[in-house]
C-alpha positions as CSV (number, residue, x, y, z in Angstrom):
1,X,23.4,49.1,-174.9
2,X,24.9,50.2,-171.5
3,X,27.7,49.1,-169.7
4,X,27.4,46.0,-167.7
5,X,28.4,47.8,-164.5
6,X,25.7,50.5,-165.0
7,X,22.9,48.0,-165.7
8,X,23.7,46.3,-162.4
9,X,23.6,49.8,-160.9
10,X,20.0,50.2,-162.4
11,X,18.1,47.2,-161.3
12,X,19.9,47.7,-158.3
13,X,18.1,51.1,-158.0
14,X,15.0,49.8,-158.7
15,X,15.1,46.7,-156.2
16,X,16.2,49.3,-153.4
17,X,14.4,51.9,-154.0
18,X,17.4,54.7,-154.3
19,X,17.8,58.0,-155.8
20,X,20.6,59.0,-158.3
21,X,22.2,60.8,-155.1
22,X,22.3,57.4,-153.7
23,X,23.6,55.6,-156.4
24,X,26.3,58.0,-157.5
25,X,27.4,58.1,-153.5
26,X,27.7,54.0,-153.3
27,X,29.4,53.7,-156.8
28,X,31.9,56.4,-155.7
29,X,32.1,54.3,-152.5
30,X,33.3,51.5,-154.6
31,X,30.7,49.0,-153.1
32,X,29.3,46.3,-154.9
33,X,25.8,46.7,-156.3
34,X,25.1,42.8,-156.0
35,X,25.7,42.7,-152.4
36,X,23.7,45.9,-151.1
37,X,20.7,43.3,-150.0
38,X,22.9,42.4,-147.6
39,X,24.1,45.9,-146.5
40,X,20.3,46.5,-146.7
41,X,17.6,46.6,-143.2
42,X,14.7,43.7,-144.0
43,X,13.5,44.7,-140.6
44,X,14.8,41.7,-139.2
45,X,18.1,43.3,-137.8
46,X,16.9,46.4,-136.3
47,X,20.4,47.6,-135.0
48,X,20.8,48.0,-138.8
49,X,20.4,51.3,-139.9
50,X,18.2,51.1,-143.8
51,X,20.6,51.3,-146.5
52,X,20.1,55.1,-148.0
53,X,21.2,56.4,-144.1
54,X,24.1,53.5,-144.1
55,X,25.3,55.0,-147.4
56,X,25.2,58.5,-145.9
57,X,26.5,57.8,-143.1
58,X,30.1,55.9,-145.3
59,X,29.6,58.8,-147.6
60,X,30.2,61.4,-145.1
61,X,32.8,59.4,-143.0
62,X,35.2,58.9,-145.9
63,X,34.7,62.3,-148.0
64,X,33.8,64.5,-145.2
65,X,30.9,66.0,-146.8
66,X,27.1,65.3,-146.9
67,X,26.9,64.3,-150.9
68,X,28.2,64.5,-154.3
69,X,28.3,68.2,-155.4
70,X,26.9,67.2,-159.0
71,X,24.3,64.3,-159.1
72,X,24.4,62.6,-162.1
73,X,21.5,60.0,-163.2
74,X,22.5,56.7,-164.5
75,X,20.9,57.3,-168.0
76,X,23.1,60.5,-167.9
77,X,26.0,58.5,-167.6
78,X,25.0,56.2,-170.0
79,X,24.3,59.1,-172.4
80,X,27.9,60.9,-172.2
81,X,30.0,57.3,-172.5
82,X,28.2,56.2,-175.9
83,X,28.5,60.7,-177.2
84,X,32.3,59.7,-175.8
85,X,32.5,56.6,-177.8
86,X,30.9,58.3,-181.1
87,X,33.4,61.1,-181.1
88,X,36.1,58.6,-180.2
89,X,35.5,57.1,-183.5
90,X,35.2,60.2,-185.5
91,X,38.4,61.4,-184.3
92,X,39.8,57.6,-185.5
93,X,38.0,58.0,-188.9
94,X,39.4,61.5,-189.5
95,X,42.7,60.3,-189.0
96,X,42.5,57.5,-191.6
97,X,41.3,59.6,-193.8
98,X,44.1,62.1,-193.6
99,X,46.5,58.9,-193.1
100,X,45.5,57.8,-196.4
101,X,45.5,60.2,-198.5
102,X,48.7,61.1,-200.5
Protein backbone atom coordinates (compact mmCIF):
# COMPACT_ATOMS: atom_id res chain seq x y z
CA UNK A 1 0.00 0.00 0.00
CA UNK A 2 1.17 3.70 0.29
CA UNK A 3 3.47 5.23 2.35
CA UNK A 4 2.58 6.03 5.85
CA UNK A 5 3.33 9.73 5.35
CA UNK A 6 1.13 10.00 2.20
CA UNK A 7 -1.84 8.26 3.85
CA UNK A 8 -1.74 10.84 6.62
CA UNK A 9 -1.59 13.44 3.76
CA UNK A 10 -4.88 11.84 2.30
CA UNK A 11 -7.27 11.76 5.19
CA UNK A 12 -5.84 14.90 5.97
CA UNK A 13 -7.13 16.15 2.54
CA UNK A 14 -10.34 14.81 3.04
CA UNK A 15 -10.95 16.17 6.70
CA UNK A 16 -9.92 19.71 5.37
CA UNK A 17 -11.24 19.85 2.42
CA UNK A 18 -7.83 20.73 0.26
CA UNK A 19 -6.83 20.45 -3.26
CA UNK A 20 -3.64 18.64 -4.52
CA UNK A 21 -2.23 22.37 -4.90
CA UNK A 22 -2.75 22.62 -1.32
CA UNK A 23 -1.42 19.62 -0.27
CA UNK A 24 1.72 19.52 -2.34
CA UNK A 25 2.28 23.46 -0.98
CA UNK A 26 1.98 22.31 2.95
CA UNK A 27 4.07 18.98 2.39
CA UNK A 28 6.76 21.17 0.69
CA UNK A 29 6.25 23.46 3.59
CA UNK A 30 7.34 20.62 5.82
CA UNK A 31 4.23 21.02 8.19
CA UNK A 32 2.80 18.34 9.85
CA UNK A 33 -0.45 16.87 8.50
CA UNK A 34 -1.69 15.82 12.08
CA UNK A 35 -1.53 19.29 13.42
CA UNK A 36 -3.31 21.30 10.54
CA UNK A 37 -6.72 21.31 12.82
CA UNK A 38 -5.03 23.45 14.79
CA UNK A 39 -3.52 25.74 12.05
CA UNK A 40 -7.11 25.42 10.77
CA UNK A 41 -10.16 28.49 11.34
CA UNK A 42 -13.31 26.61 13.28
CA UNK A 43 -14.79 30.05 13.25
CA UNK A 44 -14.11 30.48 16.69
CA UNK A 45 -10.88 32.54 16.20
CA UNK A 46 -11.85 34.87 13.56
CA UNK A 47 -8.33 36.77 13.38
CA UNK A 48 -7.48 33.41 11.95
CA UNK A 49 -7.24 33.44 8.47
CA UNK A 50 -8.89 29.49 6.99
CA UNK A 51 -6.22 27.21 6.34
CA UNK A 52 -6.02 27.04 2.31
CA UNK A 53 -5.27 31.17 2.51
CA UNK A 54 -2.76 30.53 5.68
CA UNK A 55 -0.96 27.98 3.48
CA UNK A 56 -0.76 30.48 0.67
CA UNK A 57 0.06 33.09 2.37
CA UNK A 58 3.59 30.69 4.06
CA UNK A 59 3.81 29.38 0.58
CA UNK A 60 4.41 32.68 -0.98
CA UNK A 61 6.44 34.12 1.98
CA UNK A 62 9.05 31.44 1.95
CA UNK A 63 9.30 30.62 -1.99
CA UNK A 64 8.32 33.85 -3.33
CA UNK A 65 5.95 32.59 -5.69
CA UNK A 66 2.08 31.97 -5.71
CA UNK A 67 2.28 27.94 -6.07
CA UNK A 68 4.05 24.84 -7.14
CA UNK A 69 4.75 25.10 -10.92
CA UNK A 70 3.74 21.24 -11.30
CA UNK A 71 0.77 20.00 -9.12
CA UNK A 72 1.11 16.56 -8.45
CA UNK A 73 -1.98 14.51 -6.80
CA UNK A 74 -1.31 12.28 -4.02
CA UNK A 75 -2.31 9.07 -5.95
CA UNK A 76 0.31 10.35 -8.54
CA UNK A 77 2.83 10.16 -6.10
CA UNK A 78 1.83 7.09 -4.87
CA UNK A 79 1.82 5.77 -8.45
CA UNK A 80 5.62 6.80 -9.41
CA UNK A 81 7.22 5.51 -5.79
CA UNK A 82 5.78 1.81 -6.20
CA UNK A 83 6.80 2.13 -10.74
CA UNK A 84 10.25 3.36 -8.73
CA UNK A 85 10.26 0.53 -6.37
CA UNK A 86 9.41 -2.14 -9.32
CA UNK A 87 12.21 -1.06 -11.50
CA UNK A 88 14.37 -0.80 -8.46
CA UNK A 89 14.07 -4.47 -8.12
CA UNK A 90 14.38 -5.38 -11.75
CA UNK A 91 17.55 -3.56 -11.92
CA UNK A 92 18.59 -5.85 -8.56
CA UNK A 93 17.31 -9.05 -10.25
CA UNK A 94 19.22 -8.37 -13.45
CA UNK A 95 22.26 -8.00 -11.62
CA UNK A 96 21.98 -11.39 -9.87
CA UNK A 97 21.44 -12.89 -12.81
CA UNK A 98 24.50 -11.61 -14.56
CA UNK A 99 26.37 -11.99 -11.00
CA UNK A 100 25.68 -15.56 -11.19
CA UNK A 101 26.25 -16.71 -14.07
CA UNK A 102 29.71 -18.12 -15.05
Amino acid sequence: MADKKLEKWIIARKKHKLSDKHVQMARELGLNPDKLGKIDNHKQEPWKAPLKEFIEEIYFKRFNKSGPEFVRSLEQIILAQLEKKKEKKLRKLERRDVSSQP
